[in-house]
Wavefront OBJ file of the C-alpha trace (Angstrom):
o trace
v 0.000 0.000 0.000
v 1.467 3.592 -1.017
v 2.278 5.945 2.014
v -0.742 8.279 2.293
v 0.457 11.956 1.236
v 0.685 13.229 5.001
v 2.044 10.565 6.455
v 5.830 11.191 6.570
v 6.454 14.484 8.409
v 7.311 14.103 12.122
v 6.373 10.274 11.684
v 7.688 6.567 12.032
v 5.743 5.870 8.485
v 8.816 5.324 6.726
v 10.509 3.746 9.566
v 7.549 1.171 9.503
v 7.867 0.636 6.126
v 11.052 0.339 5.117
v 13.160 -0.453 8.150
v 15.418 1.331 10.619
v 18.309 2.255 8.458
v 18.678 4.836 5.387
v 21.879 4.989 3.334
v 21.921 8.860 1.982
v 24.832 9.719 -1.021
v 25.800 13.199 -1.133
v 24.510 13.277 2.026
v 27.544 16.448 2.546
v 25.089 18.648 0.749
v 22.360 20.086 -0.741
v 19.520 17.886 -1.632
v 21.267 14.923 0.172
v 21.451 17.290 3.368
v 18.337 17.277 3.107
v 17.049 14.107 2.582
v 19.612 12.818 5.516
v 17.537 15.769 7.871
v 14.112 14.677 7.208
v 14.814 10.880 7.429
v 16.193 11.560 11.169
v 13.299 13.604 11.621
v 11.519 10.533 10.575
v 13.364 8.857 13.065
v 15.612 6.557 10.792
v 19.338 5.986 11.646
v 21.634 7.023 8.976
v 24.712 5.951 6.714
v 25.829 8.774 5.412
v 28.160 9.111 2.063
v 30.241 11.784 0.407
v 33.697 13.218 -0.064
v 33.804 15.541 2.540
v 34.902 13.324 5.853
v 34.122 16.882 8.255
v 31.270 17.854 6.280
v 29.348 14.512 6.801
v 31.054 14.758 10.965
v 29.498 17.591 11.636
v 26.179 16.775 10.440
v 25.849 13.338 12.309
v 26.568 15.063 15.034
v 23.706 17.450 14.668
v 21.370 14.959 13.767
v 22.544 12.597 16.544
v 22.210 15.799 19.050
v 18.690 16.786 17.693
v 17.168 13.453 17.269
v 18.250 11.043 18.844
v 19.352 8.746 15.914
v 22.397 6.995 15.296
v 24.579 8.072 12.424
v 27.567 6.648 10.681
v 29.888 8.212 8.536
v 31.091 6.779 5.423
v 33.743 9.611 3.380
v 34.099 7.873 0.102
v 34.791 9.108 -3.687
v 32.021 7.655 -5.609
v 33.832 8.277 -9.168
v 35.817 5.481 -7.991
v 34.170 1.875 -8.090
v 36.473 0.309 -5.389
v 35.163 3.253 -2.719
v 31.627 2.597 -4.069
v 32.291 -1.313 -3.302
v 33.934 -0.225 0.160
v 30.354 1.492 0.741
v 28.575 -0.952 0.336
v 30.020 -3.457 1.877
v 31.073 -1.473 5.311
v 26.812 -0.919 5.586
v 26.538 -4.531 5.361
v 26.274 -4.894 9.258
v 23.017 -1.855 9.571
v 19.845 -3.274 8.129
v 19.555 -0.634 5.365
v 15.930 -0.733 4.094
v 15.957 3.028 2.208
v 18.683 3.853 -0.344
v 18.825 7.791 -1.515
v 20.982 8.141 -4.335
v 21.698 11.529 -3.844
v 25.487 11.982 -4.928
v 26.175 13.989 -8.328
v 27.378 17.267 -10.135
v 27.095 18.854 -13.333
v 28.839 20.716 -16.059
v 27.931 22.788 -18.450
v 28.989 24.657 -21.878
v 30.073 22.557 -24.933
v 30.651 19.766 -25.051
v 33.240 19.744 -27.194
v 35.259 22.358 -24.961
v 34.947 20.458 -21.631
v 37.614 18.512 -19.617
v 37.238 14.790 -20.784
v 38.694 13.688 -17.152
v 35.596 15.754 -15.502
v 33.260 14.277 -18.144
v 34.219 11.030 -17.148
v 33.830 11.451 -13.515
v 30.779 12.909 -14.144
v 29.230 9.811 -15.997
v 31.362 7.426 -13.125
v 29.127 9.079 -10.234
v 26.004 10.398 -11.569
v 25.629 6.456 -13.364
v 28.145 3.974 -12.689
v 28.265 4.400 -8.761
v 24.708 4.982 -8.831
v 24.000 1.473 -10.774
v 26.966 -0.145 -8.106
v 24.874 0.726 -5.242
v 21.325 -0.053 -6.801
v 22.482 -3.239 -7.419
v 23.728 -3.714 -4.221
v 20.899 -2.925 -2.123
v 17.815 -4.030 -4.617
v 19.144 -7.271 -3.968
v 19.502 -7.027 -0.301
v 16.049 -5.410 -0.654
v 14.695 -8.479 -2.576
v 16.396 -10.333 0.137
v 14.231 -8.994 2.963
v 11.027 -8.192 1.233
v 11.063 -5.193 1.442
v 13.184 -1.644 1.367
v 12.797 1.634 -1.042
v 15.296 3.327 -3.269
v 15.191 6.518 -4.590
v 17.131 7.802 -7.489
v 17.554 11.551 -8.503
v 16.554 12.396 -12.002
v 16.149 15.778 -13.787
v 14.029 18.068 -15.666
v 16.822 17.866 -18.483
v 16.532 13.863 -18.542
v 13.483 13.735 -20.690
v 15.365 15.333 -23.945
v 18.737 16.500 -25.235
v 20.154 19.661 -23.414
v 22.739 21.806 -25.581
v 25.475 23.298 -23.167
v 24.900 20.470 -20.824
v 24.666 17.615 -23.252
v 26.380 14.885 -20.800
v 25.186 16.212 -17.829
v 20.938 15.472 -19.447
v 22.306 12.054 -20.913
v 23.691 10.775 -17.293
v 20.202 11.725 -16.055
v 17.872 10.535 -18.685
v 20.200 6.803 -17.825
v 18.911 7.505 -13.999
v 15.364 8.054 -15.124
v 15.282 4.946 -17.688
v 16.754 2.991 -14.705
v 14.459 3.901 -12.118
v 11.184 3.130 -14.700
v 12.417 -0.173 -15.319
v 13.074 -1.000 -11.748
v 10.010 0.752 -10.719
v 8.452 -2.244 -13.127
v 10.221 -5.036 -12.070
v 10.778 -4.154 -8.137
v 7.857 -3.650 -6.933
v 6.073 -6.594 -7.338
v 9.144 -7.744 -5.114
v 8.323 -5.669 -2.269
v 10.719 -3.026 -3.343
v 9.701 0.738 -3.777
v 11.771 2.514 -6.586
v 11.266 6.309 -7.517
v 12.826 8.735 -9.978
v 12.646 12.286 -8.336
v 13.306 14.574 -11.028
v 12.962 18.395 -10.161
v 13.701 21.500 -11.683
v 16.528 24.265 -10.905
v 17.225 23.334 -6.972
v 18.806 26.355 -5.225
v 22.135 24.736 -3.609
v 25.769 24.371 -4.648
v 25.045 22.517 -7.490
v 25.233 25.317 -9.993
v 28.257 26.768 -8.736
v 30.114 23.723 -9.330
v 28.204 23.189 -12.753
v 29.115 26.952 -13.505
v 25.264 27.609 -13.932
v 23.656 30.442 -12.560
v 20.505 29.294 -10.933
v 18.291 32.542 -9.741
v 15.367 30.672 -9.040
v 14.018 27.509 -8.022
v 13.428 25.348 -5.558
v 14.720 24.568 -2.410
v 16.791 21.129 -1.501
v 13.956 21.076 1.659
v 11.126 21.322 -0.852
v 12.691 18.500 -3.361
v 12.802 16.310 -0.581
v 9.949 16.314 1.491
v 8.328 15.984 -1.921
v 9.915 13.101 -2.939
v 9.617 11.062 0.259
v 5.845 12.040 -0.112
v 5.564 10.309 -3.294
v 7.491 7.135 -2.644
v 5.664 3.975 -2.799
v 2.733 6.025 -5.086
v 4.754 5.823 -8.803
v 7.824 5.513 -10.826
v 8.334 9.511 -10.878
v 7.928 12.605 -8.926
v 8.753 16.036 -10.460
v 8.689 17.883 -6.753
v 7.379 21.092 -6.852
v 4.938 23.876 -9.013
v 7.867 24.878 -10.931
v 8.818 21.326 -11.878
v 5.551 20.671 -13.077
v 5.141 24.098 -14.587
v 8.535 23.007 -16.643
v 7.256 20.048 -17.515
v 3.394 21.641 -18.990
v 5.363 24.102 -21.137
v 7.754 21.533 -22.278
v 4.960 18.869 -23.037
v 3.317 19.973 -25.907
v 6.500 20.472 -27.952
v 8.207 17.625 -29.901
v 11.305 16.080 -28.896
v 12.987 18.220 -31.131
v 11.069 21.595 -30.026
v 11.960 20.117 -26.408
v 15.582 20.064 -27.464
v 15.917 23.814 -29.139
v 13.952 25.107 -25.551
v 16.225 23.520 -23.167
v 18.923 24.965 -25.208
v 17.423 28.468 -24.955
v 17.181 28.444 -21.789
v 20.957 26.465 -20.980
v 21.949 29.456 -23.035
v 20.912 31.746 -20.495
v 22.125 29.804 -17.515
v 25.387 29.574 -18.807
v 26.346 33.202 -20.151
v 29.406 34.158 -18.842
l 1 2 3 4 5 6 7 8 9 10 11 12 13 14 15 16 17 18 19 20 21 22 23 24 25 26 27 28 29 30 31 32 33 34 35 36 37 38 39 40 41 42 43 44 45 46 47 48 49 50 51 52 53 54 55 56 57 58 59 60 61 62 63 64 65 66 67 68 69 70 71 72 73 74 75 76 77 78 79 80 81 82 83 84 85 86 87 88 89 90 91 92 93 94 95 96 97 98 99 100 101 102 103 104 105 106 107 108 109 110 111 112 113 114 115 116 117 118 119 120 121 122 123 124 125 126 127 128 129 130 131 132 133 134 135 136 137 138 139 140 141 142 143 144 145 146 147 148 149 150 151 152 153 154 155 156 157 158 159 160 161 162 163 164 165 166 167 168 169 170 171 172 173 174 175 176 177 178 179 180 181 182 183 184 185 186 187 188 189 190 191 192 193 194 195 196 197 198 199 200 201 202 203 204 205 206 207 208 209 210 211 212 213 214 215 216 217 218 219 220 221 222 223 224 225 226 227 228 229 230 231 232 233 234 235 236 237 238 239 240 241 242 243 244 245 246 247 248 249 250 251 252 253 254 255 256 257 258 259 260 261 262 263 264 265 266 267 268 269 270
């Protein structure tokens, strides 16, 4: 049965559901911040995952302090598959029942003109590490009977993006992954959701050398998305998301393609 709309704020409902561990990526950050906040709100303990060893400190310790919870800290490189591997196999003692793929970063500009090393990396931890870990923990979710993984998508994984070309095809892999596992998980017990927003105000454009003057924030994108889990394959959080997405609708692909560029264009001026 889908969690009821209300049900997650201030409650044990995911707890209940899923189990009394959630594995967060990025959790150093931004949306993942975020996500790692509301789950210990929710009462969940916590692995949490990023680069940033003080970062991800400080925050168990806050969340520890404020709730009660226990956290554990986990600094790993996700562009690299023996950390991801390392990850997964140091949560093997905690009986993870939630993943949150969380962990990625952007570029932008052409294509053509980027760093092929960053472009790499980029495809390593926004796909790769992300398919590592689903693996990983669909089949400990499989396992149990039950569990819940979410998977961030995009607004710019549903067509072609010029200026941010790779950047829309690593996310348009997350969102083809997540309907397919949607499909075949769920009659397994096993919640899977593609959360794919809009502009998110956080460091993300800074580090994709985007300027983002509006959007949404990484709170908003997240108590969204844990909202919708269990109720569908995807979740575009948010009015502007959905605005986005009615202005983008009627268009073909190709129309799609020309408008995302427009506004890349725009994002990306230097």
């Amino acid at each position: 049965m889908p969690l009821p709309p209300s049900a997650l704020a201030g409650s044990s409902a995911l707890r209940d559901r899923y189990g009394p561990v959630a594995l967060v990526t990025g959790a150093s950050d931004g949306i993942g911040r975020a996500f790692a906040r509301q789950l210990a709100a929710a009462g969940l303990d916590l692995v949490l995952v990023a680069r940033r060893e003080a970062a991800l400190a400080e925050l168990a310790r806050e969340l520890q302090d404020r709730h009660g919870i226990a956290a554990r800290v986990l600094a790993a490189n996700l562009a690299e598959a023996a950390q991801v591997e390392r990850v997964a196999r140091a949560a093997a003692d905690r009986d993870v029942g939630l993943l949150v793929a969380a962990a990625g970063f952007g570029t932008s500009g052409p294509f053509v003109d980027g760093d092929p090393g960053t472009e790499l990396a980029m495809i390593d931890v926004n796909c790769r590490a992300l398919a590592q870990l689903t693996h990983a923990f669909a089949r400990r979710f499989v396992e149990r009977g039950r569990g819940g993984i979410v998977l961030m998508s995009s607004l710019v994984a549903f067509q072609g993006v010029p200026r941010a070309a790779n950047y829309a095809a690593t996310k348009a892999y997350v969102q083809t992954l997540a309907e397919g596992l949607h499909a075949e998980l769920r009659p397994r017990g096993v919640d899977v959701l593609a959360s794919a927003p809009g502009p998110v105000l956080s460091g993300f454009g800074q580090r994709a050398a985007m300027r983002i003057t509006s959007g949404q924030t990484p709170d908003a994108v997240a108590a969204a998305t844990l909202r919708a889990l269990g109720r569908g394959a995807t979740v575009r959080p948010g009015l502007l998301a959905k605005a986005l997405e009615m202005s983008l609708k009627p268009l073909p692909r190709v129309g799609r393609v020309l408008m995302m560029g427009r506004v890349m264009a725009g994002m990306t001026a230097r």
